[in-house]
LOKOLMAR-276757 format. One line per 8 residues: number of its first residue (from 1); their letters; for each residue x, y, z of N, C-alpha, C. Coordinates in pm, whole numbers, padded with zeros to 5 digits, m for minus. Example, Ala and Ser with C-alpha at 12.3 -4.5 7.8 and 13.67 -1.06 7.14 Angstrom:
<tizas>
1) AS) 01319,m00569,00780,01230,m00450,00780,01320,m00330,00780; 01285,m00225,00708,01367,m00106,00714,01290,00003,00787
</tizas>
This chain:
<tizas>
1) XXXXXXXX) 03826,m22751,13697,03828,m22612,13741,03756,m22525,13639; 03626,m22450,13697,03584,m22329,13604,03636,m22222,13560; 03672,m22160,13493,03707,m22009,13447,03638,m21901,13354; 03640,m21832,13387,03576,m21738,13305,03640,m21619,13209; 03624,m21624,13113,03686,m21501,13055,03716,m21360,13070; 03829,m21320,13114,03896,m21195,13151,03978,m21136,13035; 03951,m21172,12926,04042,m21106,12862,04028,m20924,12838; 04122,m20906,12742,04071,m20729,12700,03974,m20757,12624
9) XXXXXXXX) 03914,m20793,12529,03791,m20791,12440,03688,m20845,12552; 03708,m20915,12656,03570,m20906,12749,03555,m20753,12797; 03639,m20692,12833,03622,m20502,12865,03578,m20403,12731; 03671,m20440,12593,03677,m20347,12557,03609,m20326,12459; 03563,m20430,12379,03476,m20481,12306,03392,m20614,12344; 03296,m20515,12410,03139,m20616,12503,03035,m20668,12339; 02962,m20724,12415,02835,m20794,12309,02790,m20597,12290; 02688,m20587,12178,02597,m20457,12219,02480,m20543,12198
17) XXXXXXXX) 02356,m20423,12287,02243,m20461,12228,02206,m20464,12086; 02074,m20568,12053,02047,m20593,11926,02006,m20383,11865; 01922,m20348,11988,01896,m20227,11945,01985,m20125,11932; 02103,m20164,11914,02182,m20023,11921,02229,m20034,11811; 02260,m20115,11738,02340,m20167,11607,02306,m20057,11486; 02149,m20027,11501,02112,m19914,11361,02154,m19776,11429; 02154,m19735,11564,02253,m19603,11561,02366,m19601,11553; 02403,m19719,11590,02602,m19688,11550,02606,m19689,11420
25) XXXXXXXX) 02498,m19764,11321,02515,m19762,11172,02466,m19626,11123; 02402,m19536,11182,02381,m19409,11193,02482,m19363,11232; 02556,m19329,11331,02642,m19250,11376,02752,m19320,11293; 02795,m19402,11232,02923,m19441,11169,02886,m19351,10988; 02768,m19377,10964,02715,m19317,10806,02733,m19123,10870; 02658,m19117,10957,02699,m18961,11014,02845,m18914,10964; 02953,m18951,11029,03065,m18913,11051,03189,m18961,10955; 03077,m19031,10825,03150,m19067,10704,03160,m18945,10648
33) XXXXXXXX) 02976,m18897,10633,02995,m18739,10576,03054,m18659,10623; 03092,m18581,10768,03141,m18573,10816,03284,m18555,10787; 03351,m18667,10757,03487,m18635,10710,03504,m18615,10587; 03382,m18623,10492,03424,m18573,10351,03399,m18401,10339; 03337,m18359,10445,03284,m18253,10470,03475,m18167,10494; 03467,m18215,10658,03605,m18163,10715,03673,m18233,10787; 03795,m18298,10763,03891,m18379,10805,03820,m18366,11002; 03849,m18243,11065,03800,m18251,11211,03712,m18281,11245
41) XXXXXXXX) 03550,m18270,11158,03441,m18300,11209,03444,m18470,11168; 03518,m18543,11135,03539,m18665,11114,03571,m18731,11241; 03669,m18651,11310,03696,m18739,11408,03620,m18693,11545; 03589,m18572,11517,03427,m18600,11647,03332,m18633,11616; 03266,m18718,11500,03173,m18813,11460,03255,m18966,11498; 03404,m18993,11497,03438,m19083,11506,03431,m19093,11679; 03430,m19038,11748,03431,m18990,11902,03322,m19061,11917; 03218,m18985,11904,03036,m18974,11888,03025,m19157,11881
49) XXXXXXXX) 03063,m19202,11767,03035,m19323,11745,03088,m19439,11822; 03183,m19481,11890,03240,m19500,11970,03145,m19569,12120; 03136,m19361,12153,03062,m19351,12271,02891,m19391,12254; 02897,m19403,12126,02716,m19494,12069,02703,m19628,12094; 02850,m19702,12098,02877,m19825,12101,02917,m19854,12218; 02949,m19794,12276,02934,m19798,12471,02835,m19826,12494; 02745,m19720,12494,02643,m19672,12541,02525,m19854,12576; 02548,m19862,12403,02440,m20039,12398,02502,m20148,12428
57) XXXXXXXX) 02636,m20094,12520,02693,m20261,12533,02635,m20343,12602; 02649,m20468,12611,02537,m20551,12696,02634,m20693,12699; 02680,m20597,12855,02769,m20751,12864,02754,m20844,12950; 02815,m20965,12974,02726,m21055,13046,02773,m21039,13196; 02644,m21085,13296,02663,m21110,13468,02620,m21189,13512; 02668,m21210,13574,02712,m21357,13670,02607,m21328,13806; 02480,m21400,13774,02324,m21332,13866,02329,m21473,13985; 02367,m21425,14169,02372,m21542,14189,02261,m21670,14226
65) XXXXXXXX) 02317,m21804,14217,02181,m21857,14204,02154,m21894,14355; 02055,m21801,14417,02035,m21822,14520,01838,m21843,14571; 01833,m21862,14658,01642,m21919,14623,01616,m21748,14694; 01481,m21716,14639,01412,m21590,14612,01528,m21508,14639; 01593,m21471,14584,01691,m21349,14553,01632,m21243,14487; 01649,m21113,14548,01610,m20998,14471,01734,m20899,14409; 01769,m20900,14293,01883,m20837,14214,01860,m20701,14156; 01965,m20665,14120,01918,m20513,14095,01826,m20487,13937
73) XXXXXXXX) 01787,m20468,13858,01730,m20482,13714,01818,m20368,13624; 01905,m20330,13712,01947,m20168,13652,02100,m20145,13688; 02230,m20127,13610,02323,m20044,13680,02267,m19914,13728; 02384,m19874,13782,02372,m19723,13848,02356,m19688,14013; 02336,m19618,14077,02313,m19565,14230,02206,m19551,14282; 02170,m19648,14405,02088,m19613,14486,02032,m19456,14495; 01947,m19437,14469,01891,m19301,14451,01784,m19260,14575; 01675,m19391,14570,01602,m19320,14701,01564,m19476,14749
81) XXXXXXXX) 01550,m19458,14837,01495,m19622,14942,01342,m19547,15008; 01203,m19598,14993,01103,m19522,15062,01006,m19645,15045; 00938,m19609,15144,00802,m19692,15200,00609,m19623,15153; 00596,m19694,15029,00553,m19679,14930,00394,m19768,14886; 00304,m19719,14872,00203,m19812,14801,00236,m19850,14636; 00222,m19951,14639,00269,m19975,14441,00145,m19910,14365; 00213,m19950,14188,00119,m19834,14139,00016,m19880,14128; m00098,m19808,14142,m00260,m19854,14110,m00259,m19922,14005
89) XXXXXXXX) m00185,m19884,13884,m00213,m19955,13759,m00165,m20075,13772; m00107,m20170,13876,m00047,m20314,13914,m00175,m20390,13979; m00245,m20282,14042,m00357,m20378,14083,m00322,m20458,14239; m00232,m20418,14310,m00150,m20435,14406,m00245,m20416,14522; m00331,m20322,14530,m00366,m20319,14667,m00332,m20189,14777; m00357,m20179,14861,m00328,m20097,14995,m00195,m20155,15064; m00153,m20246,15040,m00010,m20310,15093,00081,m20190,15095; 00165,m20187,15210,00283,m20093,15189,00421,m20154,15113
97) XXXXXXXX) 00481,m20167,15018,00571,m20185,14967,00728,m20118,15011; 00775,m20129,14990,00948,m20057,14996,01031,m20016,14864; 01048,m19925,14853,01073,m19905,14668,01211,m19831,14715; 01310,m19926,14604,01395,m19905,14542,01429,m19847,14440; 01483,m19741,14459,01493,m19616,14286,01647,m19687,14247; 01673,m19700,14142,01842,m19725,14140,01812,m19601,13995; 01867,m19496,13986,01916,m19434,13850,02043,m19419,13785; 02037,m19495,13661,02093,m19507,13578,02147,m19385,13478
105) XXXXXXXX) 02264,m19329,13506,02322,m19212,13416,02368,m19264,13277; 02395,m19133,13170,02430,m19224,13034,02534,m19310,13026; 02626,m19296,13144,02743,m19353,13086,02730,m19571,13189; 02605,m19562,13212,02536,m19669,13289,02547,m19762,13149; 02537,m19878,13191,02482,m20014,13110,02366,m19991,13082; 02327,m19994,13001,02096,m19969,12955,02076,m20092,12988; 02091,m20186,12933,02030,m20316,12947,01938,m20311,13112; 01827,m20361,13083,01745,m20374,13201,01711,m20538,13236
113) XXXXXXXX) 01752,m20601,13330,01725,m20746,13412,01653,m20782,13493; 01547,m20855,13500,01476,m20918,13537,01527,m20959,13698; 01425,m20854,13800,01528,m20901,13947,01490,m21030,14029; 01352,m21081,13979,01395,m21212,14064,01312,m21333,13963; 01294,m21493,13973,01253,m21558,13921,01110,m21554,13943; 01009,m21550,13858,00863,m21548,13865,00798,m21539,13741; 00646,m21497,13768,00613,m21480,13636,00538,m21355,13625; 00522,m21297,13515,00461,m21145,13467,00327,m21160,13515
121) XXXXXXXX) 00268,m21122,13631,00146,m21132,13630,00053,m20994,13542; 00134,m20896,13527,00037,m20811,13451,00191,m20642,13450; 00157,m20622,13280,00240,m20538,13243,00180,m20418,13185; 00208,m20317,13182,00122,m20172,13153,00229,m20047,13159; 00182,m19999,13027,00266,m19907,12994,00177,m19752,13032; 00261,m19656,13072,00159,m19551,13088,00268,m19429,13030; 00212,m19367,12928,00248,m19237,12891,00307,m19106,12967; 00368,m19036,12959,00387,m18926,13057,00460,m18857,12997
129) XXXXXXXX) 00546,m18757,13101,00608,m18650,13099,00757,m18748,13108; 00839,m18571,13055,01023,m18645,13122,01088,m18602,13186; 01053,m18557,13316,01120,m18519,13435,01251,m18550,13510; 01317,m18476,13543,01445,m18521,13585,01411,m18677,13643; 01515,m18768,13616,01417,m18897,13654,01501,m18944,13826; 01559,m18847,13878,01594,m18791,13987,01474,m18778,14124; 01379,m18746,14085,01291,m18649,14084,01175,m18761,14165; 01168,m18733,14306,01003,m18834,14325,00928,m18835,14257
137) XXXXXXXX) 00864,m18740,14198,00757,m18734,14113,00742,m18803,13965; 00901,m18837,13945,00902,m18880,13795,00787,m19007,13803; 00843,m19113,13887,00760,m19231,13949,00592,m19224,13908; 00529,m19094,13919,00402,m19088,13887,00381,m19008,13738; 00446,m18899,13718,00435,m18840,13601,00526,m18884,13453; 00626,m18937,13533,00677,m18980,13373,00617,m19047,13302; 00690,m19105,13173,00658,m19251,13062,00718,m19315,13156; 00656,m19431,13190,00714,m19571,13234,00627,m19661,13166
145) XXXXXXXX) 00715,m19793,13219,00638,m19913,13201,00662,m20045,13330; 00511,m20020,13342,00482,m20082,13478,00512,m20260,13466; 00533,m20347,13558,00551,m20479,13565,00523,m20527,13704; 00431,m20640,13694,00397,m20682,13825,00471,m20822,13805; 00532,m20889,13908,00565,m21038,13928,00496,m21124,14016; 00469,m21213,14037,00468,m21325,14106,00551,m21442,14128; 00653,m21407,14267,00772,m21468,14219,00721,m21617,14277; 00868,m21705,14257,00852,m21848,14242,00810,m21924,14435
153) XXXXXXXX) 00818,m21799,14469,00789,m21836,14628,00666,m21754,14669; 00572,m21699,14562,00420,m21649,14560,00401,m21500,14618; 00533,m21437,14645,00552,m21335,14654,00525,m21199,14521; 00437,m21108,14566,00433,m21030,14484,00541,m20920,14486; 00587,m20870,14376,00662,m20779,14374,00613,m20712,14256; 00716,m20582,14187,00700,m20472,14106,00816,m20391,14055; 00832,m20394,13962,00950,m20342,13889,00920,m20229,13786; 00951,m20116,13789,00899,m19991,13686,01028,m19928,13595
161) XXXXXXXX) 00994,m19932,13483,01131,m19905,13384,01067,m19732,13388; 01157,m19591,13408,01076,m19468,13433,01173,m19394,13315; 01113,m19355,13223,01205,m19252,13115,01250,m19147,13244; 01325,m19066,13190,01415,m18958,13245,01421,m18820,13128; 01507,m18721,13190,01478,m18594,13100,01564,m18618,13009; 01637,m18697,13013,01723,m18705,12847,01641,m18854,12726; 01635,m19002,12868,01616,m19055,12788,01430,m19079,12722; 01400,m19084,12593,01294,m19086,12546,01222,m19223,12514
169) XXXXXXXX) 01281,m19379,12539,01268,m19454,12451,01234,m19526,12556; 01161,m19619,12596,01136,m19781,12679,01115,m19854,12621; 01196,m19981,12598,01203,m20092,12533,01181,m20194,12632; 01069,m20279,12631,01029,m20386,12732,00982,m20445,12649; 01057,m20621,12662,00979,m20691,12613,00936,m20818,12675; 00935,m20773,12801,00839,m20877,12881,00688,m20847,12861; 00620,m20961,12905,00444,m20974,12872,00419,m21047,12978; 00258,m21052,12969,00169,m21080,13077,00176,m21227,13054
177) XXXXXXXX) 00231,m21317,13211,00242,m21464,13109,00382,m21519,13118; 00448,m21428,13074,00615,m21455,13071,00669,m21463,13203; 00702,m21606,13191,00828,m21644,13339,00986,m21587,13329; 01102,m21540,13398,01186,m21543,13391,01270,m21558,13492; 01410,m21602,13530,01508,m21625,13579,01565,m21497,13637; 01569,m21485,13768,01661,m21377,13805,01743,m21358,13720; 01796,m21200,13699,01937,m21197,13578,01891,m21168,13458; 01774,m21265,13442,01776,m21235,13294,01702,m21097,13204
185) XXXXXXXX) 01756,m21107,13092,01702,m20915,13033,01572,m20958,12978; 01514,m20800,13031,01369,m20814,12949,01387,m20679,12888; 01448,m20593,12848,01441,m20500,12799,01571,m20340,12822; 01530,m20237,12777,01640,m20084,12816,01593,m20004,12805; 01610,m19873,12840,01561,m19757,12819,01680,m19663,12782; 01657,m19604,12665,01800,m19517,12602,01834,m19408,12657; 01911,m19357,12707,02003,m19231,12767,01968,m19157,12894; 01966,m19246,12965,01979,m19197,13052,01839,m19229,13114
193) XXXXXXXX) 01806,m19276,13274,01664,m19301,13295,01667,m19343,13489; 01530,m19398,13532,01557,m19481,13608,01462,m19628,13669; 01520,m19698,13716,01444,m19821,13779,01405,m19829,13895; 01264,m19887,13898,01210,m19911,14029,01177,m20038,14105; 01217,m20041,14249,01173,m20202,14273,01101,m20191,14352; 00992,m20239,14362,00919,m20241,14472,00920,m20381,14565; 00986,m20378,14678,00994,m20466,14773,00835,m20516,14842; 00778,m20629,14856,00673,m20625,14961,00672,m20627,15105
201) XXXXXXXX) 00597,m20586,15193,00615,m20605,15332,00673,m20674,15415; 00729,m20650,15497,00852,m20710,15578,00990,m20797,15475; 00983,m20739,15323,01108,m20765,15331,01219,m20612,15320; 01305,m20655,15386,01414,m20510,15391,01517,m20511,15296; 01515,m20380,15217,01651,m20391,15149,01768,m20413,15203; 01892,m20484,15095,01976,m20478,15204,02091,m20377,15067; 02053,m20316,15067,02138,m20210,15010,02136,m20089,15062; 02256,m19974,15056,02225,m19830,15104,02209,m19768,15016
209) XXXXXXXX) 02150,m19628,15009,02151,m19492,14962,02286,m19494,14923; 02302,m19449,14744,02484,m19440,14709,02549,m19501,14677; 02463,m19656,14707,02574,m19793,14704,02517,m19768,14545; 02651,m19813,14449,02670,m19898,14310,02598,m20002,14313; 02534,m19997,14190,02450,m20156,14147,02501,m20216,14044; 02493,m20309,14031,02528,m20396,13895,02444,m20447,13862; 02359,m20442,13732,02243,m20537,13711,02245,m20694,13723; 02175,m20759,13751,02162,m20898,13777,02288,m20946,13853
217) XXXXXXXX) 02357,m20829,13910,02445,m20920,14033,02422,m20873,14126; 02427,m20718,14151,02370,m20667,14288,02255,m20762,14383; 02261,m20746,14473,02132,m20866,14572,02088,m20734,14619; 01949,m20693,14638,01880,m20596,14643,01858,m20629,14802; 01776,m20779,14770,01705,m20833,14896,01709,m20945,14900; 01650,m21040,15037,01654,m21186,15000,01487,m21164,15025; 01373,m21242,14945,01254,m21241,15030,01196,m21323,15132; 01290,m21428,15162,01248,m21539,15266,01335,m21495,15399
225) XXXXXXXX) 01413,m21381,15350,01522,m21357,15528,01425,m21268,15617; 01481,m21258,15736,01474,m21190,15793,01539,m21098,15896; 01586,m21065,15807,01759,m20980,15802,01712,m20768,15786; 01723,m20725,15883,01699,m20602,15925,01768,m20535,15774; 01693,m20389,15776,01757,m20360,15655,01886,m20263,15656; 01966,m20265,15531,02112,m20253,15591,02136,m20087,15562; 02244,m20033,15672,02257,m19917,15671,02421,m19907,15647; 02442,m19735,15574,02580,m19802,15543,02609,m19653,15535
233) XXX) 02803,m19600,15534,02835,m19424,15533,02952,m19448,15421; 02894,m19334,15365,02984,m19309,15222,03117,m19255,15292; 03262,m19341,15276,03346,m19303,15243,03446,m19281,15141
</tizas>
């Protein structure tokens, strides 16, 4: 019989990312001074730090193993579902795509996952603005960083990491070349941001507008079904 770990230190104390480790060592050196300063500003640096160590947790999910599965790359909420050309800078073509926004608020998992098995056919970062990442337009004007796949069933797809108006940072460390496993992380973007998927033709999401994601467990899509795409009412 398998089991998996449920304890309280699987909730309460998660793995963090490697990158978060020098701001909590920042925010912990912060709020040392802090209390030599004034007993109170000690313990809202001790607050602060805490919620720093949230913020990079990076805990593990259970991505299922199913053949061309499309997973979410991002916690957070369905934001917009639209029928979309991918970005020029992918090299994609006139194809109509289906793009998936999922945005990620601060109090989201950062960690960003790799949504289906394939390989990097070509990665590109493009500079920008930081627009509510809410916002259609962020998609073209923000900082992102673009990613094209070729998944393991020759399907092209597209995944876009998009800064947001709080967060400033994109950390990707996938490359042109690099294969990966549904599930697995290639990177985060700090405080706040959002993710993009770009579906190819005739496959349908099967998620709604609103629905919760979980990175690398959510199923976005399957790309070999042909399963209408799913509609759903917030209660």
């Amino acid at each position: 019989m398998k089991t998996i770990d449920i304890s309280w230190r699987r909730y309460i104390l998660p793995n963090i990312h490697n990158e978060g480790w020098k701001f909590v060592g920042i925010f912990a050196a912060v709020t040392a001074l802090l209390a030599m300063m004034w007993e109170p500003l000690g313990w809202i640096g001790i607050a602060l730090t805490i919620w720093c160590f949230y913020f990079f947790r990076d805990p593990e999910r259970v991505t299922p193993e199913i053949s061309d599965v499309v997973v979410s790359p991002a916690d957070g909420i369905v934001q917009m579902i639209t029928k979309v050309k991918a970005p020029e800078e992918l090299g994609l073509g006139d194809q109509k795509f289906t793009r998936v926004s999922v945005f990620m608020s601060v109090f989201n998992v950062h960690v960003n996952r790799a949504p289906a098995e394939g390989k990097i056919t070509k990665a590109v970062y493009v500079p920008g603005k930081f627009f509510n990442a809410t916002l259609d337009k962020a998609s073209k004007d923000n900082e992102r960083q673009l990613l094209a796949m070729k998944t393991k069933s020759g399907k092209d797809i597209a995944f876009v990491q998009i800064a947001g108006l709080v967060a400033r940072r994109i950390l990707c460390e996938a490359t042109e070349g690099q294969e990966y496993k549904a599930g697995e992380r290639f990177g985060m973007i700090r405080f706040g941001s959002r993710l993009d998927v770009y579906l190819p033709e005739g496959v349908e999401p099967q998620v709604c507008l609103g629905q919760t994601m979980v990175a690398g467990e959510s199923v976005i899509a399957h790309l070999k079904s042909d399963a209408v795409q799913v509609k759903g009412v917030v209660r």
